[in-house]
N, C-alpha and C positions, 0 to 999 in steps of 0.2 A: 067364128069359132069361139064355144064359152074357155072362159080364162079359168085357171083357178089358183089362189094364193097358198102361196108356201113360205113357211118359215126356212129360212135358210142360213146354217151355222149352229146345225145340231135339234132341234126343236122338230114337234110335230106339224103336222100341216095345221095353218091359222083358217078360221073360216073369213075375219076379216080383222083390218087394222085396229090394232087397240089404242087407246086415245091415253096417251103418255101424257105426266104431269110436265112441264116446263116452264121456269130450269129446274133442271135435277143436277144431284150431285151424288158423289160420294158418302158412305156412310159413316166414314171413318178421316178422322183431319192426318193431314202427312202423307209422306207416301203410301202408296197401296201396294199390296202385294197381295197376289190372287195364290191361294194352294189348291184349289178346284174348280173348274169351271161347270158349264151349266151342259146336264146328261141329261135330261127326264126320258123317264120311260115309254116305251113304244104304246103301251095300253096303260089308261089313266091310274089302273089299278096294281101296276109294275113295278117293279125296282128301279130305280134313275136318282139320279144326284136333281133334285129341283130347284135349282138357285146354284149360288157361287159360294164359297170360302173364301174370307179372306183373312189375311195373319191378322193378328191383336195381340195386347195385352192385356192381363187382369186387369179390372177397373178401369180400360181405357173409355173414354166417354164413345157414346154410338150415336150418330146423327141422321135427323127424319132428313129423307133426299129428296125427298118437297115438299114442297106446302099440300098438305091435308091437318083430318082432321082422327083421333086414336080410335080404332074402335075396338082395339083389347089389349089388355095390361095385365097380364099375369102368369099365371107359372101352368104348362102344359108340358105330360113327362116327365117331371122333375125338372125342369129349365124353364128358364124366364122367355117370357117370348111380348116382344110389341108388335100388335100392323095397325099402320095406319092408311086410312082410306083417302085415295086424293079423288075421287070424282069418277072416276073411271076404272083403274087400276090400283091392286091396295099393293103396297111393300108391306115384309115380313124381316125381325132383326132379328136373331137368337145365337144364344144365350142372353140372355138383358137382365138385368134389373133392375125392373121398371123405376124410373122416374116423373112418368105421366100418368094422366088419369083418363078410363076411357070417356069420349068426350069432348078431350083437351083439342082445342085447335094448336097448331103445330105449325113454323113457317119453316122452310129452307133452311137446314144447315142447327136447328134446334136439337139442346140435347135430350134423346127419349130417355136414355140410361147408363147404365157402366156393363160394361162386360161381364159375365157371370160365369157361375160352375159349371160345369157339362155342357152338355152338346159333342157330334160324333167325331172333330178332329182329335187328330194325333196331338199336333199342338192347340196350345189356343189361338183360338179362333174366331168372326162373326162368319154365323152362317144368314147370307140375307138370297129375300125370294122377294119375287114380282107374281103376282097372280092377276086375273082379269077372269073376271067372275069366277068357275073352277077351272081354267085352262090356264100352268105355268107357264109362267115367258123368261126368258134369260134379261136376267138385270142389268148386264150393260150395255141394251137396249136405253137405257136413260142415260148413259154418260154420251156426250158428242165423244165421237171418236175414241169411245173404248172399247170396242170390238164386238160388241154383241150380233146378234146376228141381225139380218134387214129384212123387211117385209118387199117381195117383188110379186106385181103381176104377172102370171108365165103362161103363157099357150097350154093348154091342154096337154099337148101333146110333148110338153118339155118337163110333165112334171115327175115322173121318172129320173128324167134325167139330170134335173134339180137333187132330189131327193140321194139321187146316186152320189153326184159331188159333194154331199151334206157328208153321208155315210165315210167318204172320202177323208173327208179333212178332219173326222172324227180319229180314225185310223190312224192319222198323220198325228195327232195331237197326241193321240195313247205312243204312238213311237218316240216322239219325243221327249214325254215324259222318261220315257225308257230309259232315253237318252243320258237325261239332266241325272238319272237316278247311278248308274253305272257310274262304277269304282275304278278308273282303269289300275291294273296289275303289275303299275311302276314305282320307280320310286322317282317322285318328281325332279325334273331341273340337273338331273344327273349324265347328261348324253352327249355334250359338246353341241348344244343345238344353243346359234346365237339367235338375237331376236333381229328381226329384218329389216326393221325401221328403228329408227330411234324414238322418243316422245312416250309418253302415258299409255295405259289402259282408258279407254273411255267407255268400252262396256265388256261386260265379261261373257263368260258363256254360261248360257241359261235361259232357263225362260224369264222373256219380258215384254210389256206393250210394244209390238214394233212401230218406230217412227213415223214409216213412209204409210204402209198397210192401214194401221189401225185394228192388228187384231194378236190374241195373244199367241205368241208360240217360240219356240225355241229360238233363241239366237245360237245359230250353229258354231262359230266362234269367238274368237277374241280380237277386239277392235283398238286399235294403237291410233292417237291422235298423230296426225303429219301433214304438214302440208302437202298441198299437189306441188306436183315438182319432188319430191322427196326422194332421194334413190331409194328404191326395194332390192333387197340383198338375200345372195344365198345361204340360209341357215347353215346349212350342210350341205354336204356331197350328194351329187343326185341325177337324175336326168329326166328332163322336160319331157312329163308323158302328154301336156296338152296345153295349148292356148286356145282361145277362143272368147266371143263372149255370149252373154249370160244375161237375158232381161235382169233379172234381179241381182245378181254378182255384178252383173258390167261385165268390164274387161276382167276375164279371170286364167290364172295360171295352177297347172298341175305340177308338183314335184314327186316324184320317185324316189325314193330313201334307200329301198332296196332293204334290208335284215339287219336290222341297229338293236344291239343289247338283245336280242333274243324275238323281238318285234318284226312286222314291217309296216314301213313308217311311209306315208305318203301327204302332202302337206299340201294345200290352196290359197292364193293368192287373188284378192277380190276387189274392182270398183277399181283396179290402175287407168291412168291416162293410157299408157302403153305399155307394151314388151319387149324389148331388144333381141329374146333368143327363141330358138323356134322348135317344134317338137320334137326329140329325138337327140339335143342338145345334151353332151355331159356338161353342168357345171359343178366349178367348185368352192366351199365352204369362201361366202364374202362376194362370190361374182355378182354384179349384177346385172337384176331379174327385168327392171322395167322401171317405172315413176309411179308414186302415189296423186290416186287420180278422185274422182266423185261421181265414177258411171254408172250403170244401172240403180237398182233402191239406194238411193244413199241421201243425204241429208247435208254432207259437206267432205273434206277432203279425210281421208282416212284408209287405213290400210286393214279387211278383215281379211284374218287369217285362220284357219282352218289346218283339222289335224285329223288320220287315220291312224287305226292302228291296228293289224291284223284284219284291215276291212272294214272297222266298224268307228264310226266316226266319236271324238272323244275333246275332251278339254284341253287345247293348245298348251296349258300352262301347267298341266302335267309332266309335259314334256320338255318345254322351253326351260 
């Protein structure tokens, strides 16, 4: 049966594998933070996001993500713009201004330019693009394990069904931004809701590169550092609407809040060793829930917790 290759994680169908520089990197030194990731349009001649976002500052230096060599330096639109050509694939940085000359060979991690005026974010921004002759590719494609999407050989007959799961996690990703954007309608930390573990925040809620995965999206809650072994405790008053586990949760627990402050409040508890009480369970504010464990996605021991409100999931530290 003929095969045929599909981009998968957003992207149109590839005719074949494009020949990536390596190593690549980052275009920006520090941490990264992405504010859009890579949409392109369904017809070449479409509306789509072609490339990623990612935060900056004015003047921040913009670095070539490999070794090629410049073949434009100057201003398109009113904005600066560099690509440079590595042999196969050229990267695109904009806003820039320029600091190379087309021509220039360029190694890994070199600076093309400073960040510039304009370009379409709300904040500033780099907007950087991968091209392969005229067909966009999603650039983190070049980071190991930064979630871009992967090139698979797929049956004929699966490429529908490829293509559907693309559209899928597209959905997914427009919801969670959704998510990260909503305001919930309280007034934080005001509820009698204690925190259930002792220890830190280790990550918050929002979008971020997930650990395990490797791709970017929503962290649905808030992650409190604890050892395994850690009692888990009852925030509040409430009754066990579920245990069970969770490929990705692990061991995870439902609570039931019932109409708090004008809300209804329902809470999750994620990645325990175990659970002591079982569905249908009143408890009350302090009992405990089970031990902090490291099951399903997780990376080490830690207690993610999670928050509803009126049905719609929301930032635990709103309310905590």
């Amino acid at each position: 049966m003929l095969a045929t290759v599909v981009l998968l994680g957003g992207g149109p169908p590839a005719a074949a594998e494009p020949r990536l520089p390596s190593p690549a990197q980052w275009p920006l030194a520090g941490a990264v933070r992405l504010l859009a990731g890579f949409d392109p349009p369904g017809q070449t001649w479409g509306a789509g996001h072609r490339g990623i976002d990612l935060a900056a500052s004015p003047g921040q230096p913009v670095l070539a993500a490999a070794d090629g060599s410049v073949s434009y330096a100057g201003r398109l639109a009113g904005r600066g713009v560099v690509v440079v050509d590595h042999g196969g694939v050229r990267t695109t940085y904009e806003p820039v201004d320029p600091l190379v000359a087309v021509g220039e060979r360029v190694a890994a991690g070199a600076v093309l330019g400073r960040i510039g005026r304009g370009g379409h974010c709300a904040q500033t921004c780099l907007h950087w693009g991968l091209k392969d002759g005229e067909r966009y590719l999603d650039p983190l494609l070049l980071i190991p394990g930064g979630g871009g999407g992967t090139l698979r050989l797929l049956p004929a007959d699966q490429v529908a069904v490829a293509r559907k799961r693309a559209a899928e996690r597209k959905r997914e990703a427009a919801e969670a931004g959704a998510a990260v954007a909503r305001i919930a309608d309280v007034a934080p930390g005001k509820h009698s809701f204690g925190r259930p573990v002792p220890g830190g925040i280790t990550s918050p809620f929002g979008m971020r590169l997930h650990p395990v995965l490797h791709v970017w999206k929503l962290h649905d809650g808030t992650d409190f550092g604890a050892a395994c072994g850690t009692p888990i405790r009852a925030p509040y008053p409430g009754r066990v609407a579920s245990v069970g586990f969770n490929r990705g949760y692990g061991n995870r627990l439902m609570l039931d809040h019932g109409v708090v402050d004008g809300h209804r409040v329902r809470t999750g508890y994620n990645h325990a060793i175990r659970y002591v009480v079982t569905p249908g369970t009143e408890v009350r504010r302090g009992q405990l829930l089970g031990y902090v464990g490291s099951t399903g996605y997780a990376t080490g021991c830690h207690l993610h917790l999670m928050l509803w409100l009126d049905e719609r999931l929301a930032n635990p530290m709103v309310w905590f």
